[in-house]
py3Dmol code that shows the C-alpha trace and the ligand (Angstrom):
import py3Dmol

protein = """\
ATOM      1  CA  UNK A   1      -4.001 -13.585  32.577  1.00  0.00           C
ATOM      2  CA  UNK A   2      -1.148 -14.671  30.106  1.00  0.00           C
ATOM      3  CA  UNK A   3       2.056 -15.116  31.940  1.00  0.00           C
ATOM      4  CA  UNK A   4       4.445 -12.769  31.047  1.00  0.00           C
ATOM      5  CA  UNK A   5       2.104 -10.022  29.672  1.00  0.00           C
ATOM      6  CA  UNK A   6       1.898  -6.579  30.340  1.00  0.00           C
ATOM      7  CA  UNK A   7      -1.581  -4.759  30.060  1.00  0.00           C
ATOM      8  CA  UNK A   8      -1.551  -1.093  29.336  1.00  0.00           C
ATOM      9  CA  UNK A   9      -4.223   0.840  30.925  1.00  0.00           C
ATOM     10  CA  UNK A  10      -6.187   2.650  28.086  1.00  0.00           C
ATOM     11  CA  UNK A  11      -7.742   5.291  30.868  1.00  0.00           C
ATOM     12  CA  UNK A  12     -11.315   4.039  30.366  1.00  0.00           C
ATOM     13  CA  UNK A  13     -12.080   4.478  34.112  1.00  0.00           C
ATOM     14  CA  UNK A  14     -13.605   1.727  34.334  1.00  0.00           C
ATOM     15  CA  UNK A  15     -12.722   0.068  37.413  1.00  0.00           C
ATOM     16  CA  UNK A  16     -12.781   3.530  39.061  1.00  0.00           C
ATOM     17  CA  UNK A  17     -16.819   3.102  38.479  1.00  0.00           C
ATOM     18  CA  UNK A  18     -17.030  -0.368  40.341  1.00  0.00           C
ATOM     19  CA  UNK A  19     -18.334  -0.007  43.587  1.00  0.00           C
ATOM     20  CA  UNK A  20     -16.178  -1.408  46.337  1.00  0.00           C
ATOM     21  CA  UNK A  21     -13.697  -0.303  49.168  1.00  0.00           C
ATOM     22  CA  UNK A  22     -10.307   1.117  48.059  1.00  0.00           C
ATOM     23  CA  UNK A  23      -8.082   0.437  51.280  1.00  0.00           C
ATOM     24  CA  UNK A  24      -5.454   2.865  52.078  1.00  0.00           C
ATOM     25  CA  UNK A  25      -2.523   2.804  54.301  1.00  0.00           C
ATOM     26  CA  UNK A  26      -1.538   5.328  57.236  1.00  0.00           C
ATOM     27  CA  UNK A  27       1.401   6.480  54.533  1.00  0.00           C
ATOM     28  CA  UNK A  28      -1.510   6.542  51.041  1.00  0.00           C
ATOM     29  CA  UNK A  29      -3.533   8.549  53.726  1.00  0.00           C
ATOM     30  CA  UNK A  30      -0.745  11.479  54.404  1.00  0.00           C
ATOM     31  CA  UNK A  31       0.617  11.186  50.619  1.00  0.00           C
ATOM     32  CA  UNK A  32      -2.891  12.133  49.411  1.00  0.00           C
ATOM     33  CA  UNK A  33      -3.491  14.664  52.301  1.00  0.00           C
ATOM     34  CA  UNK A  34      -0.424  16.874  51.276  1.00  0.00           C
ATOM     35  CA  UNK A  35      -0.979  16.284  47.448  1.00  0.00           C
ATOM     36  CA  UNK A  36      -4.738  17.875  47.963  1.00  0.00           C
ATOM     37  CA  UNK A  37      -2.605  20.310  50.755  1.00  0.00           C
ATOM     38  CA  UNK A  38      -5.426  19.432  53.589  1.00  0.00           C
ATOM     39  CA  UNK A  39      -4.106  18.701  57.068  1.00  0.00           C
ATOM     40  CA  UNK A  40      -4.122  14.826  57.144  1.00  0.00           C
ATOM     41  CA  UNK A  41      -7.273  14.879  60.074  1.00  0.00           C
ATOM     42  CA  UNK A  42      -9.503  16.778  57.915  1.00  0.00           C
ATOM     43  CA  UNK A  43      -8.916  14.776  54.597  1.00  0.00           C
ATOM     44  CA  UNK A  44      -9.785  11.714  56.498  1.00  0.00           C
ATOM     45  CA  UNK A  45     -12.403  13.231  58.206  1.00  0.00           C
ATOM     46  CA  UNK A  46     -13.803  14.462  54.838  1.00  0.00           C
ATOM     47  CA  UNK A  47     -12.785  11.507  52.343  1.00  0.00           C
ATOM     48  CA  UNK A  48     -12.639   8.903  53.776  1.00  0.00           C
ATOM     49  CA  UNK A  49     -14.894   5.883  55.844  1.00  0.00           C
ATOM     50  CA  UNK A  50     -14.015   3.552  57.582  1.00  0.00           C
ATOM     51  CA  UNK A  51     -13.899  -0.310  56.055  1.00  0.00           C
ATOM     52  CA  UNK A  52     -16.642  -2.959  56.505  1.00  0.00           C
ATOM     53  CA  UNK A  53     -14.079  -4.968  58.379  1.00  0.00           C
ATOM     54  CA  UNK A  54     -13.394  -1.936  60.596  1.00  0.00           C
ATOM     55  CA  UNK A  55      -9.567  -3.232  59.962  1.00  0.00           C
ATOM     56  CA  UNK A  56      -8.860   0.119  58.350  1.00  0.00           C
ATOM     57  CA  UNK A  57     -10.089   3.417  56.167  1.00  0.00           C
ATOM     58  CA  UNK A  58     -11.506   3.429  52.466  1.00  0.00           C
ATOM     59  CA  UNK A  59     -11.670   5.999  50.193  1.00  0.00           C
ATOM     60  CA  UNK A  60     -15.549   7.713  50.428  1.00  0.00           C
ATOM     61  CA  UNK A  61     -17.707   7.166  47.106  1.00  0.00           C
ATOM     62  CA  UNK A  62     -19.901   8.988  45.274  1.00  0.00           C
ATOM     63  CA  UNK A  63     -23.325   8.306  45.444  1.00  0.00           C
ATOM     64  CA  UNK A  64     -23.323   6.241  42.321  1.00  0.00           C
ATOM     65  CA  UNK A  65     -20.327   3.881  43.637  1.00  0.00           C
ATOM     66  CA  UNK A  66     -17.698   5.280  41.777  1.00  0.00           C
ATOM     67  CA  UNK A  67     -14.604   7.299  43.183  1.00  0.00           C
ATOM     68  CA  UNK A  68     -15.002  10.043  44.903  1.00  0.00           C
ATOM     69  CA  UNK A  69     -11.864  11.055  43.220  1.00  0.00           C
ATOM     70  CA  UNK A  70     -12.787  10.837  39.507  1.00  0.00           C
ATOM     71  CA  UNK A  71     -13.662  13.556  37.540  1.00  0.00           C
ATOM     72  CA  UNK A  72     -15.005  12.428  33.948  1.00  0.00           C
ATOM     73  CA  UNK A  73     -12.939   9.802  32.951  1.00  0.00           C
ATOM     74  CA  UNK A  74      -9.781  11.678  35.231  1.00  0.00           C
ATOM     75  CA  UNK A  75      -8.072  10.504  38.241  1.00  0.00           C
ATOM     76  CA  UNK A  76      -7.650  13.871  40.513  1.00  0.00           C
ATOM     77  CA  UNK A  77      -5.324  12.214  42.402  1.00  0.00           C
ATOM     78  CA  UNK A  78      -3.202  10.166  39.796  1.00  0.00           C
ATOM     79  CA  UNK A  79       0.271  10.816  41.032  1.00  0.00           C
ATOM     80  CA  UNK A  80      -0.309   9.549  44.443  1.00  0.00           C
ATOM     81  CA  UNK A  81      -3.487   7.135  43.803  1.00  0.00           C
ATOM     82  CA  UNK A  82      -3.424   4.365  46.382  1.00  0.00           C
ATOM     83  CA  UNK A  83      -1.666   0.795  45.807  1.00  0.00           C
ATOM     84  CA  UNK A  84      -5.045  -1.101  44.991  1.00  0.00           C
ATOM     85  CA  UNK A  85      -5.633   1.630  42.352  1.00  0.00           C
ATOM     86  CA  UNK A  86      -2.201   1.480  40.639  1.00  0.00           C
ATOM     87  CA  UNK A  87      -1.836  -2.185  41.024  1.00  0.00           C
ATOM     88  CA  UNK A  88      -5.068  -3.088  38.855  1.00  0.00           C
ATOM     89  CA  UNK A  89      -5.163  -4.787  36.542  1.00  0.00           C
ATOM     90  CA  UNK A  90      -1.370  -6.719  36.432  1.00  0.00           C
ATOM     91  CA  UNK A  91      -0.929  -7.130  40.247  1.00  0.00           C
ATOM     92  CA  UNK A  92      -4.348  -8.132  41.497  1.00  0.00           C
ATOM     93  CA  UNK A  93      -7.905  -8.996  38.844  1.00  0.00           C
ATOM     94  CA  UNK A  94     -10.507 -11.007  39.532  1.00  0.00           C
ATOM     95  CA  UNK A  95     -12.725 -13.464  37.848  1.00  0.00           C
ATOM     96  CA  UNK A  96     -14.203 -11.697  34.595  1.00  0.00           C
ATOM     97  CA  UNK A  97     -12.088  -8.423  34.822  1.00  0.00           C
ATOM     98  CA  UNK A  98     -11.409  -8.301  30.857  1.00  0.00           C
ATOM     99  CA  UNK A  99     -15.586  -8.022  30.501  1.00  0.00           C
ATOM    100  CA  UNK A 100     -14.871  -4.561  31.480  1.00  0.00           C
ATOM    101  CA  UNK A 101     -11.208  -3.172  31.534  1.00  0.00           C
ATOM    102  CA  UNK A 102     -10.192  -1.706  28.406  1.00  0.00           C
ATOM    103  CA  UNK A 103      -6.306  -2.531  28.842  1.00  0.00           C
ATOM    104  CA  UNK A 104      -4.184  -3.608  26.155  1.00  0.00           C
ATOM    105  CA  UNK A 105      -2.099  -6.756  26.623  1.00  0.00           C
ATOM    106  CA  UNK A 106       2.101  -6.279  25.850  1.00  0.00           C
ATOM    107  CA  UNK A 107       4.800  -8.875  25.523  1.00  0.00           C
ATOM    108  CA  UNK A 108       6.259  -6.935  28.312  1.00  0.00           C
ATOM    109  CA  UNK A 109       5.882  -3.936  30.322  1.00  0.00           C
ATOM    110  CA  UNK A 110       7.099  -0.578  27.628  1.00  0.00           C
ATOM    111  CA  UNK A 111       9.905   1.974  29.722  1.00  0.00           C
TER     112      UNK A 111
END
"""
ligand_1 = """\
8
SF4
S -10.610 -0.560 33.722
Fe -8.584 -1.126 32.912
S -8.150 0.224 31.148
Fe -9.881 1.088 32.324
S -8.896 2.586 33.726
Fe -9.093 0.645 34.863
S -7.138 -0.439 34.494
Fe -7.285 1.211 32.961
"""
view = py3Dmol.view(width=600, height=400)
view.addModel(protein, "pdb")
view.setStyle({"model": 0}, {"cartoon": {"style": "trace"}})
view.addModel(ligand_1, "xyz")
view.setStyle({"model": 1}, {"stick": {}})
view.zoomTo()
view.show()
């Protein structure tokens, strides 16, 4: 990654098809609980498992290994999408991420 650039998400959905755990936090777990308006034990109950590491919860996938969340190329919980979600690609990539995100590097991130 170039220092100092920005890359736009294009909304290809891509890295909501990689299999993989998403972590989320006690507060990710109640934000998306009242966004979907489910008491917060039966949206964990339902969505969620709990990490390999048993150090926390992950959000459930489908059968395929993508989200459970995504509908078509749509996030149905965009507004309140956990940290690891939001934070990809500028605050955390790995080795080989361009092979498959679609974003579009900026000089710097737009308003
Ligand atoms: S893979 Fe990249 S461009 Fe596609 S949705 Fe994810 S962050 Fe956005």
């Amino acid at each position: 990654m170039e220092p100092g650039t920005y890359y736009q998400c294009q909304r290809c959905a891509n890295c909501c098809r990689w299999p993989g755990e998403v972590p989320v936090s006690d507060e990710e777990l109640q934000r998306i609980a009242d966004y979907l308006e489910m008491p917060l034990y039966d949206f964990v109950a339902k969505h969620t498992d709990l990490r390999l590491n048993r150090t926390g919860l992950t959000l459930k996938e489908k059968p395929n290994g993508e989200c459970e969340f995504l509908d078509g190329n749509e996030c149905t919980i965009n507004p309140v999408k956990p940290i690891q979600c939001a934070g990809f690609p500028n605050e955390w990539n790995f080795k080989g991420w361009r092979e498959s995100c679609e974003a579009i590097p900026l000089p710097e991130k737009p308003d």
